[in-house]
C-alpha positions as CSV (number, residue, x, y, z in Angstrom):
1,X,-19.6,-3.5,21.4
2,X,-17.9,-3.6,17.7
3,X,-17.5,-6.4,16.4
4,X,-13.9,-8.3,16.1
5,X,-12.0,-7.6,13.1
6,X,-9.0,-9.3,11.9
7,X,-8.0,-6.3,9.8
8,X,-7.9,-4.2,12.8
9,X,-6.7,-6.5,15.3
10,X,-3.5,-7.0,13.0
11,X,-3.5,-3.6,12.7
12,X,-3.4,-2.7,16.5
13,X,-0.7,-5.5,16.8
14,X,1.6,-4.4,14.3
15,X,1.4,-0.6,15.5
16,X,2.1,-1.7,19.2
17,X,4.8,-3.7,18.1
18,X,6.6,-1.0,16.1
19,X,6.0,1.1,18.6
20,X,8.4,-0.7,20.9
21,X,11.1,1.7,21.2
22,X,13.5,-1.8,20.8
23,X,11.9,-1.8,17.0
24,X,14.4,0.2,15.1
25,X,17.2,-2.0,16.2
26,X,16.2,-5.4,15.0
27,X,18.1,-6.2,12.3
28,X,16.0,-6.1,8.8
29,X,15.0,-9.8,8.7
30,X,14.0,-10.3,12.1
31,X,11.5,-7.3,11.5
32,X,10.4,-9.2,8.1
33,X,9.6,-12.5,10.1
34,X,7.2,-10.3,13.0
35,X,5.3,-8.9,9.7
36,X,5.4,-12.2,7.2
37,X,3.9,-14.0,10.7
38,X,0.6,-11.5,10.8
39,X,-0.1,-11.5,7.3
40,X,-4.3,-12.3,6.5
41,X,-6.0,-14.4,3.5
42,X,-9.4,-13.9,2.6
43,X,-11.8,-16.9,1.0
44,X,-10.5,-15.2,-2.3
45,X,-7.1,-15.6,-1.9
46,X,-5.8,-12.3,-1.1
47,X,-3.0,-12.3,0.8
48,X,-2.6,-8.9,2.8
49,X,0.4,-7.1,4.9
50,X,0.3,-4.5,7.5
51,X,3.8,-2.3,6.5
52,X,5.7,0.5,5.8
53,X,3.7,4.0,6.8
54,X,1.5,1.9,8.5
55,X,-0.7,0.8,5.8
56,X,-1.4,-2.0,4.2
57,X,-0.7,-4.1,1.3
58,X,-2.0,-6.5,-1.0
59,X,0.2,-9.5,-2.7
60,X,-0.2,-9.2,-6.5
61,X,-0.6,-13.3,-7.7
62,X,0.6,-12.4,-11.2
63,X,4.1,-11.4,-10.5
64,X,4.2,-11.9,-6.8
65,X,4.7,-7.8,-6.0
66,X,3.1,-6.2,-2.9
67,X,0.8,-3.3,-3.5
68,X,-0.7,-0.3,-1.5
69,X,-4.3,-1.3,-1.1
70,X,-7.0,-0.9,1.8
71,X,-8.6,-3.9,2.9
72,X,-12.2,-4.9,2.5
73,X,-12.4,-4.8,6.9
74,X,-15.7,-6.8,6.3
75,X,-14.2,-9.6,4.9
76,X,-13.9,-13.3,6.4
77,X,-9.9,-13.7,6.9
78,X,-7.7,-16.3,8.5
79,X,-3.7,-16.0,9.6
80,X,-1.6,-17.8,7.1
81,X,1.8,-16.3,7.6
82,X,4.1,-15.6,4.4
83,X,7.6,-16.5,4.0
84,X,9.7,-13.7,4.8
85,X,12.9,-14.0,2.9
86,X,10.6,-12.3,-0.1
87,X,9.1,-9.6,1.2
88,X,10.9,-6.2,-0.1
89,X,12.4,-3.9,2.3
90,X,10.0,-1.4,1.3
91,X,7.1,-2.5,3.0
92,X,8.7,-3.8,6.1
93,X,8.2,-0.5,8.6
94,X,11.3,1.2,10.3
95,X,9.4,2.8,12.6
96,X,9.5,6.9,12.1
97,X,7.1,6.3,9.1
98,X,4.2,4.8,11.8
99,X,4.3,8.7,13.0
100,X,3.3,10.4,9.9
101,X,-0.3,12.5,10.7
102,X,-2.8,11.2,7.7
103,X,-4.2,14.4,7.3
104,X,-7.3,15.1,5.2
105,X,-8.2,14.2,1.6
106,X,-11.1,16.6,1.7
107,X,-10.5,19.2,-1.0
108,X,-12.1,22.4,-0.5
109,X,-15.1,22.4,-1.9
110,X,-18.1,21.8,0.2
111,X,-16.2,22.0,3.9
112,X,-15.1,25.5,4.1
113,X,-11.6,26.8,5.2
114,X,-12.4,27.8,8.8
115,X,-13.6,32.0,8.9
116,X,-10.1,32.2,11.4
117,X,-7.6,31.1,9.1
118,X,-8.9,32.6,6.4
119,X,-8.9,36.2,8.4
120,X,-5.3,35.6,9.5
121,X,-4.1,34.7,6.1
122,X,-6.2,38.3,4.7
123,X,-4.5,39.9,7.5
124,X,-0.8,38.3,6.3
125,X,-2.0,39.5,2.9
126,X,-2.7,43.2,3.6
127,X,0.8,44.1,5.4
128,X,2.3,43.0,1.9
129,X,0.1,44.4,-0.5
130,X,2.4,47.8,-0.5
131,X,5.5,46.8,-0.8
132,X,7.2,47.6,-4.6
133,X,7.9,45.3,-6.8
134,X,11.2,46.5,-7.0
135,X,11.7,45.4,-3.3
136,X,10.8,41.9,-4.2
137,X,11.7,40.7,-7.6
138,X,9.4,37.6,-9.3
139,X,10.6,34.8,-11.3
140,X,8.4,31.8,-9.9
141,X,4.7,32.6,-10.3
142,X,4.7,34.7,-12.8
143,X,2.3,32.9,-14.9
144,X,-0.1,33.8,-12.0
145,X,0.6,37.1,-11.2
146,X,0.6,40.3,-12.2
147,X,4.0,42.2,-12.9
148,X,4.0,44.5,-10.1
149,X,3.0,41.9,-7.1
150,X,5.4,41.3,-4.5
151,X,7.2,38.0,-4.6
152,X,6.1,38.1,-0.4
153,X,2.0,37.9,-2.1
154,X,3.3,34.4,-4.4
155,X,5.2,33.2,-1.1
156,X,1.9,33.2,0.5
157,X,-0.1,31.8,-2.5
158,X,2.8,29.1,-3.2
159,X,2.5,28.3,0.5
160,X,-1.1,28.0,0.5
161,X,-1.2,25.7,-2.5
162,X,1.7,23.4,-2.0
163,X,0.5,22.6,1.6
164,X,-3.0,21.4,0.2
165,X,-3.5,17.9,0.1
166,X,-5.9,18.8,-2.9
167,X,-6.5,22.4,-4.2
168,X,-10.0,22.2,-5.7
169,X,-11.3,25.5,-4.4
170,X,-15.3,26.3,-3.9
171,X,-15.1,29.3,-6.5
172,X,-16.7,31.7,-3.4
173,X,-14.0,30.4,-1.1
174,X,-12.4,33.5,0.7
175,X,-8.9,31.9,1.2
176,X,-8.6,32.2,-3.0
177,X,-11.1,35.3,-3.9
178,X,-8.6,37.6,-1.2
179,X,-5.8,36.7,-3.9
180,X,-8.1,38.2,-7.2
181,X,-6.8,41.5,-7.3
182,X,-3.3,40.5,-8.2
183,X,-4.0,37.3,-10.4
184,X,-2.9,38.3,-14.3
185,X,-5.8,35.7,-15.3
186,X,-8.9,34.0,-14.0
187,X,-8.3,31.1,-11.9
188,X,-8.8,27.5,-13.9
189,X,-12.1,26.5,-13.4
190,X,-15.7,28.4,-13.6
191,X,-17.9,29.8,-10.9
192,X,-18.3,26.7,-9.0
193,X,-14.7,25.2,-8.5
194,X,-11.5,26.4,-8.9
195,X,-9.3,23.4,-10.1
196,X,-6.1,24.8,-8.8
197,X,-2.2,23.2,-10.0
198,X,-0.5,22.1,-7.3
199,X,2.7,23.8,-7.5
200,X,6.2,22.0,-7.2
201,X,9.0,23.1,-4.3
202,X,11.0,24.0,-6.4
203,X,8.7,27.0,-6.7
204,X,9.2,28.2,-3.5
205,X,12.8,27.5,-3.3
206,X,13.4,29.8,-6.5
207,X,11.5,32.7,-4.3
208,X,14.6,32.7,-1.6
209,X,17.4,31.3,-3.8
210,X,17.0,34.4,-6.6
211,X,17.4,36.7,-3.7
212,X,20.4,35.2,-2.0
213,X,22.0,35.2,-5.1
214,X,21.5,38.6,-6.2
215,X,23.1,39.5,-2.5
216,X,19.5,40.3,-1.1
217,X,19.5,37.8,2.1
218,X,17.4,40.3,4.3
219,X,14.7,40.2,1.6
220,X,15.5,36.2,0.8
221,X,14.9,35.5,4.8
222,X,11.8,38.1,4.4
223,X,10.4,35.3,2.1
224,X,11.4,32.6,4.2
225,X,9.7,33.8,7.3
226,X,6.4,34.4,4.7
227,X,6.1,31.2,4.5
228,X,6.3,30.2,7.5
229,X,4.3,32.6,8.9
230,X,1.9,31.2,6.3
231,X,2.4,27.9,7.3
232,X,1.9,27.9,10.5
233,X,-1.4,29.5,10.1
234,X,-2.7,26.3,8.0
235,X,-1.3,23.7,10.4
236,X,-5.2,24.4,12.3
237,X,-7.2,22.8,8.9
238,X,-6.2,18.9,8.3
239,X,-6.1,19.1,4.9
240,X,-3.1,21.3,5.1
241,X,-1.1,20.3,8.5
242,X,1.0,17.5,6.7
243,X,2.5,19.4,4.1
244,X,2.5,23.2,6.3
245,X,4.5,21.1,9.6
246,X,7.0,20.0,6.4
247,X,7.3,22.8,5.2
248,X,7.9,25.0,8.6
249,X,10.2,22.2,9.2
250,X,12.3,22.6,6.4
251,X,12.4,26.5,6.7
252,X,13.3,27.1,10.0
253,X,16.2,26.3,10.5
254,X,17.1,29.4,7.1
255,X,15.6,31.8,10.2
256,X,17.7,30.7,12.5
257,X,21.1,31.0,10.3
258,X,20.3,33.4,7.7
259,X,23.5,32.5,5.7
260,X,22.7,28.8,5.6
261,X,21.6,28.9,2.3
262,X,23.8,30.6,0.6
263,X,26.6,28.3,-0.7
264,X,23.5,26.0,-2.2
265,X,22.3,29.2,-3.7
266,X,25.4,29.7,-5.4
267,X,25.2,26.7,-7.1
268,X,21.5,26.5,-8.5
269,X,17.8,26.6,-7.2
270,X,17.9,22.5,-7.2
271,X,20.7,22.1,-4.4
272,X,19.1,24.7,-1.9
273,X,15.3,22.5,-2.7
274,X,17.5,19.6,-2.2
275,X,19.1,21.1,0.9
276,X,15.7,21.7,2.3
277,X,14.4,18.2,2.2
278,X,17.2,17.0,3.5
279,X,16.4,18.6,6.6
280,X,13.3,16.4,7.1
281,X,13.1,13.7,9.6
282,X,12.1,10.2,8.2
283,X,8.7,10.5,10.2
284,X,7.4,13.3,7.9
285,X,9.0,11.7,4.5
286,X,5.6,10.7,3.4
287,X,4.3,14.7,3.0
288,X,7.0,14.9,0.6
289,X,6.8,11.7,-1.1
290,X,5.4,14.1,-4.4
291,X,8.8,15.5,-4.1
292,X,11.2,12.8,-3.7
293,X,9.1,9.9,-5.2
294,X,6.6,10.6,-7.2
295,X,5.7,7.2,-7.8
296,X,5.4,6.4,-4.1
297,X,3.4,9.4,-3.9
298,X,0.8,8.3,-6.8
299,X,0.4,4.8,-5.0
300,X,-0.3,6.2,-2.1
301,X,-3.2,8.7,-3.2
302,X,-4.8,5.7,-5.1
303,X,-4.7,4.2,-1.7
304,X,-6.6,7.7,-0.2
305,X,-9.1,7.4,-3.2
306,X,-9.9,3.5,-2.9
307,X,-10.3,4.3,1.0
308,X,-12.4,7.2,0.8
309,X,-14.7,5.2,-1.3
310,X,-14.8,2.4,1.3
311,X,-18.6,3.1,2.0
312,X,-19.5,1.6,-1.2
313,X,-20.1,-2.1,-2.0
314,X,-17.1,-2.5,-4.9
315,X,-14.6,0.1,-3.7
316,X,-11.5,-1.1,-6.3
317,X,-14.9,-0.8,-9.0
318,X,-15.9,3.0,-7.9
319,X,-11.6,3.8,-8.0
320,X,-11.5,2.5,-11.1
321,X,-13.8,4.4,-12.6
322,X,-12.1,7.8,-11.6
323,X,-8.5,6.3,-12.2
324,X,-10.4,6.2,-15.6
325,X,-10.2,9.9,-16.5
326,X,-6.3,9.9,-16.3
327,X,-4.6,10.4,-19.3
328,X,-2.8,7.3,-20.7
329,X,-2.0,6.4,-24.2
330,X,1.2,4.4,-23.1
331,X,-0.7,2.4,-21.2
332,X,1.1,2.5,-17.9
333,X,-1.6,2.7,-15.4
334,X,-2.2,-0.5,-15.3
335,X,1.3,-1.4,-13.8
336,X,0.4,0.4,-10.8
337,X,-2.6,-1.2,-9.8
338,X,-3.3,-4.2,-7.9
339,X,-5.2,-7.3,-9.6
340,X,-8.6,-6.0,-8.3
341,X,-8.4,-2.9,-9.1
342,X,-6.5,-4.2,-12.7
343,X,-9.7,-6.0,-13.3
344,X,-12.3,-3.5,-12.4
345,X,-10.2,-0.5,-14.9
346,X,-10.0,-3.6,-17.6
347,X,-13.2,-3.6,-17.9
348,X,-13.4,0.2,-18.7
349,X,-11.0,-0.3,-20.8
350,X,-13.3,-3.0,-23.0
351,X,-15.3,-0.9,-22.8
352,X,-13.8,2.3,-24.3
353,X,-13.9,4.2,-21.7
354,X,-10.3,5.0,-19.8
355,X,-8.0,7.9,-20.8
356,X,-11.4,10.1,-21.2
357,X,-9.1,13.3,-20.0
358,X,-7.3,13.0,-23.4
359,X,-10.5,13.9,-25.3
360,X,-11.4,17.1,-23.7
361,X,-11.1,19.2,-27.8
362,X,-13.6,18.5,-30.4
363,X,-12.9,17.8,-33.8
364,X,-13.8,20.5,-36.7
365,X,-17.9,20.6,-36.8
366,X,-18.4,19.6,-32.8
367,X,-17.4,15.7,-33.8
368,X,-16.4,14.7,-30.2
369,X,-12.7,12.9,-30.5
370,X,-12.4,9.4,-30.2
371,X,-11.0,6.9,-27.1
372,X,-8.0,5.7,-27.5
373,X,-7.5,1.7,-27.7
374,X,-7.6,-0.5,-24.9
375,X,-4.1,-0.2,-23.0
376,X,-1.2,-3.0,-23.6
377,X,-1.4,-5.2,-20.2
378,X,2.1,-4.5,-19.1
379,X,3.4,-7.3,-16.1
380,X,7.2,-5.1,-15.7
381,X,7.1,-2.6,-13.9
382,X,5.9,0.7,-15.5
383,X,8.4,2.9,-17.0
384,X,8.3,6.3,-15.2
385,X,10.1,9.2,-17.6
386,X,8.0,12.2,-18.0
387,X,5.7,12.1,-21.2
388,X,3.6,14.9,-22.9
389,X,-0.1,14.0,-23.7
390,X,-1.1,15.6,-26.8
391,X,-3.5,18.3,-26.5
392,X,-5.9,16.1,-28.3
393,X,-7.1,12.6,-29.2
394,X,-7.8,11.2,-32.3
395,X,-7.9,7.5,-31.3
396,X,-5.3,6.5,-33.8
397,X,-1.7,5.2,-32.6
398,X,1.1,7.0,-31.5
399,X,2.6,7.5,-35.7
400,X,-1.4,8.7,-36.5
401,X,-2.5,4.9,-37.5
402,X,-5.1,2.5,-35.3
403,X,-3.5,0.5,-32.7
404,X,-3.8,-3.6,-32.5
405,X,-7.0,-4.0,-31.7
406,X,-8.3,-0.2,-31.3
407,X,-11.7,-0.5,-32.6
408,X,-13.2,3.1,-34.3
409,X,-15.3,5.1,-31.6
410,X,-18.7,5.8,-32.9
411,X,-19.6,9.2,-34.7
412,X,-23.1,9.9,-32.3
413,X,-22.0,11.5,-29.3
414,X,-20.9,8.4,-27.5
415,X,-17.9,9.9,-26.4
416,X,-19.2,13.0,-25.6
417,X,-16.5,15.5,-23.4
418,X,-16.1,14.4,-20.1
419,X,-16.7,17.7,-17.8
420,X,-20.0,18.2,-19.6
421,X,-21.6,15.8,-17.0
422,X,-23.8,14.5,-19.8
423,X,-25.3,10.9,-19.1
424,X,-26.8,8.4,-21.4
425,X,-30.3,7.7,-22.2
426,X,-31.5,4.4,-21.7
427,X,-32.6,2.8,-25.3
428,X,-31.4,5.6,-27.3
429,X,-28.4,5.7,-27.2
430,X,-27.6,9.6,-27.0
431,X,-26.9,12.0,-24.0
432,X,-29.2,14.0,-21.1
433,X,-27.7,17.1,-20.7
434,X,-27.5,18.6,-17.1
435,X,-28.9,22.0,-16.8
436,X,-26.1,24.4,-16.7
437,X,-25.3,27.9,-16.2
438,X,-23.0,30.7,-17.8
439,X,-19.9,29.6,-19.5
440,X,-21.4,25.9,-19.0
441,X,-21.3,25.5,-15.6
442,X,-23.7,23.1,-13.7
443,X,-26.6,24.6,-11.3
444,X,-26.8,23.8,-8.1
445,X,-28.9,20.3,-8.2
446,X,-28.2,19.5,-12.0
447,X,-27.4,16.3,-12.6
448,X,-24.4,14.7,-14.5
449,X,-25.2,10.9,-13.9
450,X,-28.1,9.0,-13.4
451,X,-29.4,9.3,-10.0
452,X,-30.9,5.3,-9.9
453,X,-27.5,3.2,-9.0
454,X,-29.2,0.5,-11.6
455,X,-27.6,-2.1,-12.6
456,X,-29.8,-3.1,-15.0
457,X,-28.2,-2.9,-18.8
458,X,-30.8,-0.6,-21.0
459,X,-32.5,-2.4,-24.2
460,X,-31.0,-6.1,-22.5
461,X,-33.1,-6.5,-19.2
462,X,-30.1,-7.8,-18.3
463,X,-28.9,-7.4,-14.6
464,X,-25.3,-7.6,-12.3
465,X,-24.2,-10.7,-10.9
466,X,-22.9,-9.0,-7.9
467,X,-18.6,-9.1,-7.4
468,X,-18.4,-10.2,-11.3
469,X,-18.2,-7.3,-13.3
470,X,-20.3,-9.2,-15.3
471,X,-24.3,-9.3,-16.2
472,X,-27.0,-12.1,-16.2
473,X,-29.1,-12.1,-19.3
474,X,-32.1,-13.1,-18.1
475,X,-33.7,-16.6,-19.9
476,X,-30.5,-16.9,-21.6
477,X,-28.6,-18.0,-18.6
478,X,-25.2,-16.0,-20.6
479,X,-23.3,-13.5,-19.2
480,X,-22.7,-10.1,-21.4
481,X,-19.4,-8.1,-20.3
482,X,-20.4,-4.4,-19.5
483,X,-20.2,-1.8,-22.0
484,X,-20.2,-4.5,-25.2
485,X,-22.0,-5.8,-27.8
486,X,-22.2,-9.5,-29.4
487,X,-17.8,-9.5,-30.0
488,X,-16.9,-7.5,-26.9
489,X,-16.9,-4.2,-28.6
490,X,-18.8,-0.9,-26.9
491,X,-21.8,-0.6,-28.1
492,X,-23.5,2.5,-28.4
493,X,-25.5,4.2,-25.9
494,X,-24.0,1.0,-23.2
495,X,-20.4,2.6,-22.2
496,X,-21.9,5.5,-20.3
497,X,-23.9,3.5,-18.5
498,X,-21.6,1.5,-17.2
499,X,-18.8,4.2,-16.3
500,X,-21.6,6.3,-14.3
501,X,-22.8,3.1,-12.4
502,X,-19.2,2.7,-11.4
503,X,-17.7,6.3,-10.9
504,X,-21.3,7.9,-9.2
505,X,-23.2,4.3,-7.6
506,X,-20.1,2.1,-7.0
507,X,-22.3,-0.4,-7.1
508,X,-25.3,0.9,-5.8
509,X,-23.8,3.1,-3.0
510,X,-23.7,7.0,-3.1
511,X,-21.7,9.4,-0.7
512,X,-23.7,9.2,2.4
513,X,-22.8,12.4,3.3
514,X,-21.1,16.1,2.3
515,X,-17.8,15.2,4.4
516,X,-18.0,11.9,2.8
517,X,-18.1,13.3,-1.0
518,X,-16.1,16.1,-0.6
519,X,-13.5,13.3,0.7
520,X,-13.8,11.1,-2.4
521,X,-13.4,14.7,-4.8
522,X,-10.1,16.0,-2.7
523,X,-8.5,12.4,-3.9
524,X,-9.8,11.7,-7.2
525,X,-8.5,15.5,-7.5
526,X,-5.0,14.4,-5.9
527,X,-4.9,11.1,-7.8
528,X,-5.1,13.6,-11.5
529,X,-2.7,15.4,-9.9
530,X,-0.2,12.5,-8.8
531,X,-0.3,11.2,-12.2
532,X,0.4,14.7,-14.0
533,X,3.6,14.7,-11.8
534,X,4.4,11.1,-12.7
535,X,4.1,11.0,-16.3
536,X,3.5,15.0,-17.7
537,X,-0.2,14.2,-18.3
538,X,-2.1,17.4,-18.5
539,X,-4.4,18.3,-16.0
540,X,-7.9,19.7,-16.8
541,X,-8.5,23.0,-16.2
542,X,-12.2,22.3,-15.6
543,X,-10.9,19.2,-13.8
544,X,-11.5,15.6,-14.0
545,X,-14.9,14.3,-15.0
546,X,-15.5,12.1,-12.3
547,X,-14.5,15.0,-9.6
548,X,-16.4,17.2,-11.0
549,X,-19.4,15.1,-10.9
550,X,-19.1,15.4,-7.4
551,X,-19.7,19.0,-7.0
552,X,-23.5,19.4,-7.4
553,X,-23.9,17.4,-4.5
554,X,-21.5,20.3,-2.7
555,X,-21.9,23.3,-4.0
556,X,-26.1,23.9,-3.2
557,X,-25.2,23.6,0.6
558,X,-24.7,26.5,2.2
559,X,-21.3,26.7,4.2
560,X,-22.3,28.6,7.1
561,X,-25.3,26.2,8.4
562,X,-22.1,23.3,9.6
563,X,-20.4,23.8,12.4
C-alpha cells in the first residue's frame, strides 16, 4: 500500500469536489472558501493551493502572489486554511479547465513517433506532392519551402509542428526526413537533433484566409481539411493530442460551412485566427494558452519542466539551471518565478552564469563573449512587450557601458559557448571538450558535463550543506556561495562547476531513465520556446545548452529495441 500523502489527498478532494456538476454555479467566493479551507504548509513555510487547471500553486511571501509550482509530495505538511477574500480569481477553478488532457512533455528525441503515424502522415504527403504550385499559392512558410511546394505540403508541416508540445526532432526521425525534398534549407540543428521553431496560428490561418480572399474557397476548404486530416492523425502520440484535438476543434466547423470564414477573411488574417479560437470550449483553453496568453503559457511550461525533474533531490535547483540559458538582459525572469526557484536562479546569477543563450557569437580571434550582469531583482510584476535580444553579448549595458555591479567576465574560456557541451576541469580552471563529430556535433556517448554529481568545490575541499545552496569549508566552519571567490565574484574555473551540478546532477540525481530524460529535454525545449514567444528572445538554432546536454544520453539508443 502507498503511503498517505497530503498533496494527493488534497488533490483527490479538490478534483471530486469540482467535479460536482453543482460546481460551476457557486458563486465565485463560495468556491474561494472550499479552496482557501484545503490549502497545505510545509515546516518551511510554504503555503500551497490546489487551483485553476487543476494544478497547484505556491504563495509567494515577498509580495503575497500565488505561483504555478509543483509540490515537493514528500514533504511533511499540515492544513492551515488561508483567508479567502485574497485569493485571485485566477486560481480559483471553474470547472471546464479540470478536463484539459496533460498530454506529453517528451520531445522527440529518443521515443520515436510511432512507425503508423508516421506511414499515414507519408501517405497524406504523397497524394499532394503533385499538385502545382499554381493550384495552391504560399505566403506562410515560405522561409521553409521551396517556391514550387504546394501550400497543402506547409499545411501538413504547420500542422505537425504547431500540435507539438515540443519540436526537438531526432535528426533520423521519419516524420521530419519525409519533408527533405521540399525544404529550401537544412533544418536548424545538426545530425543529431533538429531544434525545430514552433510556428504561430496565425501561420496556418494565413494558409485558408489568402485563398478565401482571392475567391479560391474550394482550395481554402482543401487546406482546411489538410489539416485536419493531419490532425487527426497525431491525436494517437501524447505529445501531440492537446494541441491536434484544438486544432480539429477549431477547424471543423470551416468544413461544415464552407462560407463561414469568409467575412473574417475579408477583413485580415488576425479576425479569421481570432474567429477560430473563439470556437474553443473553455476545457481545452489551456492548449492554446501560447496563443491567447503567452504569459500563462510560459508559467505553465516552467511548471512541466520543474515537474519533470521531480526525480531529483532539489527540483526548483535542476529548473533553475535550464531557466538559466534563456535570454535576459532586462532582467524579467525573475518576476516569474516563485521564491524557491528565485533563489536557486540567484545564485546562477552570482555566479555569472544566467542569460548563457545571449553569448552563443565569439568575439574577433575566438575571445568567447562575456555574461551579462546579474539581473535587477524586480518585486512588480514583469513587463511583457516583445523585446529583441541582440545577436550578441558583450557584457556591457544596454547604451554599450558596464551595468551596476556587472563585474568583467574573465578572458580564459570561462564562458566558453554553451552548445559546445564543454565542462570544466577541476583545478585548472579551463574546459574538457566532448568528443564530437562533423560540423561539431557530439558522438553518441560523449560527454558535455561531468558524469560524478559531486558536490565537492575543486581546489576548496569544500562540500554542500544539503537544501542551502551553499558549501561547508571544511576546518573553517564558513560557508562559501557557489560559483565565487573571497567578495562573491565567479571565480575562474568554479562557475561551470556549479551550473553542471545543477542543470545535469540536480543535486546528485540523474534521469533514471530514456522516457524520463527525453521528458526533462521536451520542456526545457518548450520553456526556450515559451520565453521566445513572451519576450522576442531568440531561440538557438543548435538549441539550448542545457537540452542539448540531454541528448547523448538519447541518441546512442536505438529506437526500434522499445516497444
Amino acid at each position: 500500500m502507498r503511503p498517505w500523502n497530503a498533496f494527493t489527498a488534497i488533490e483527490a478532494d479538490v478534483r471530486a469536489t469540482v467535479a460536482d456538476p453543482r460546481w460551476q454555479g457557486l458563486p465565485v467566493p463560495v468556491r474561494a472558501r472550499v479552496i482557501a479551507a484545503r490549502a497545505l504548509v510545509t515546516p518551511e513555510g510554504d503555503r500551497w493551493l490546489f487551483g485553476a487547471h487543476a494544478r497547484w500553486y505556491l504563495h509567494d511571501p515577498a509580495d503575497g502572489r500565488w505561483h504555478l509550482s509543483p509540490p515537493p509530495r514528500g514533504a511533511l505538511t499540515r492544513n492551515a486554511g488561508h483567508p479567502a477574500a485574497v485569493l485571485p480569481a485566477r486560481v480559483i477553478p471553474r470547472g471546464p479547465d479540470f478536463a484539459a488532457e496533460p498530454g506529453s512533455t517528451q520531445a522527440f528525441v529518443g521515443p520515436d513517433v510511432p512507425h503508423a503515424l508516421t506511414d499515414r502522415i507519408r501517405l497524406l504527403l504523397r497524394g499532394e506532392e503533385r499538385r502545382s504550385e499554381r493550384d495552391y499559392p504560399m505566403s506562410a512558410f515560405d522561409e521553409i519551402f521551396a517556391r514550387d511546394v504546394p501550400s497543402t505540403v506547409a499545411a501538413i508541416w504547420g500542422t505537425i509542428m504547431w500540435c507539438a508540445y515540443a519540436p526537438a526532432f531526432d535528426g533520423n526521425e521519419r516524420l521530419i526526413t519525409a519533408f527533405g525534398e521540399y525544404l529550401r534549407r537544412p533544418l536548424p540543428g545538426d545530425e543529431w537533433v533538429r531544434w525545430l521553431p514552433a510556428p504561430p496560428l496565425l501561420d496556418l490561418v494565413t494558409l485558408v484566409s489568402e485563398r478565401l480572399r482571392a475567391g479560391h474557397s474550394r482550395a481554402a476548404l482543401r487546406l482546411a481539411a489538410m489539416m485536419a486530416d493531419t490532425a487527426q492523425i497525431l491525436l494517437s502520440d501524447p505529445r501531440f493530442r492537446p494541441r491536434a484535438l484544438a486544432l480539429l476543434t477549431m477547424v471543423e466547423p470551416t468544413l461544415r460551412q464552407p462560407h463561414l470564414d469568409d467575412r473574417a477573411a475579408l477583413r485580415d488574417d488576425h479576425t479569421v485566427r481570432q474567429a477560430w479560437l473563439d470556437r474553443l470550449p473553455e476545457r481545452l483553453g489551456r492548449a492554446v494558452l501560447v496563443e491567447t496568453d503567452p504569459e500563462a503559457h510560459f508559467r505553465h511550461t516552467v511548471y512541466d519542466l520543474v515537474e519533470a525533474l521531480d526525480f531529483t533531490t532539489e527540483p526548483a535547483r535542476a529548473a533553475a539551471a535550464f531557466l538559466a540559458d534563456l535570454s535576459d538582459s532586462r532582467g524579467l525572469l525573475p518576476g516569474y518565478l516563485d521564491h524557491r526557484l528565485r533563489r536557486a536562479y540567484d545564485e546562477l546569477a552570482r555566479a555569472g552564469l544566467t542569460s548563457t543563450s545571449a553569448a552563443e557569437t565569439t568575439q574577433p580571434e575566438g575571445f568567447p563573449t562575456q555574461t551579462p550582469p546579474p539581473y535587477p531583482w524586480r518585486s512588480d510584476p514583469p513587463e511583457t512587450g516583445a523585446y529583441a535580444v541582440p545577436s550578441s553579448w558583450t557584457g556591457a549595458g544596454d547604451r554599450g557601458a558596464p551595468g551596476p555591479g556587472a563585474s568583467a567576465a574573465p578572458r580564459t574560456g570561462a564562458h566558453a559557448m554553451p552548445e559546445t557541451g564543454a565542462h570544466a576541469v577541476p583545478g585548472t580552471g579551463a574546459y574538457a571538450m566532448p568528443r564530437t563529430g562533423p560540423h561539431g556535433a557530439r558522438q553518441p556517448g560523449a560527454s558535455g558535463a561531468p558524469e560524478t554529481g559531486a558536490h565537492a568545490i575543486p581546489e576548496t575541499g569544500a562540500h554542500a550543506v544539503p537544501g542551502t545552496g551553499t558549501y561547508s569549508a571544511p576546518g573553517t566552519g564558513a560557508h562559501v556561495t557557489p560559483g565565487t571567490g573571497a567578495h562573491g565574484v565567479p571565480g575562474p574555473g568554479r562557475a561551470a562547476s556549479v551550473r553542471e551540478e545543477a542543470r545535469v546532477s540536480g543535486s546528485g540525481v540523474e534521469p533514471p531513465d530514456r522516457a524520463a530524460a527525453a521528458a526533462v529535454l521536451g520542456a526545457a525545449y518548450a520553456v526556450g520556446l515559451a520565453w521566445g514567444r513572451l519576450t522576442g528572445a531568440r531561440v538557438p538554432e543548435r538549441g539550448f545548452a542545457g537540452a542539448a546536454a540531454l541528448v547523448h544520453r538519447l541518441i546512442p539508443e536505438r529506437d526500434d529495441m522499445h516497444s
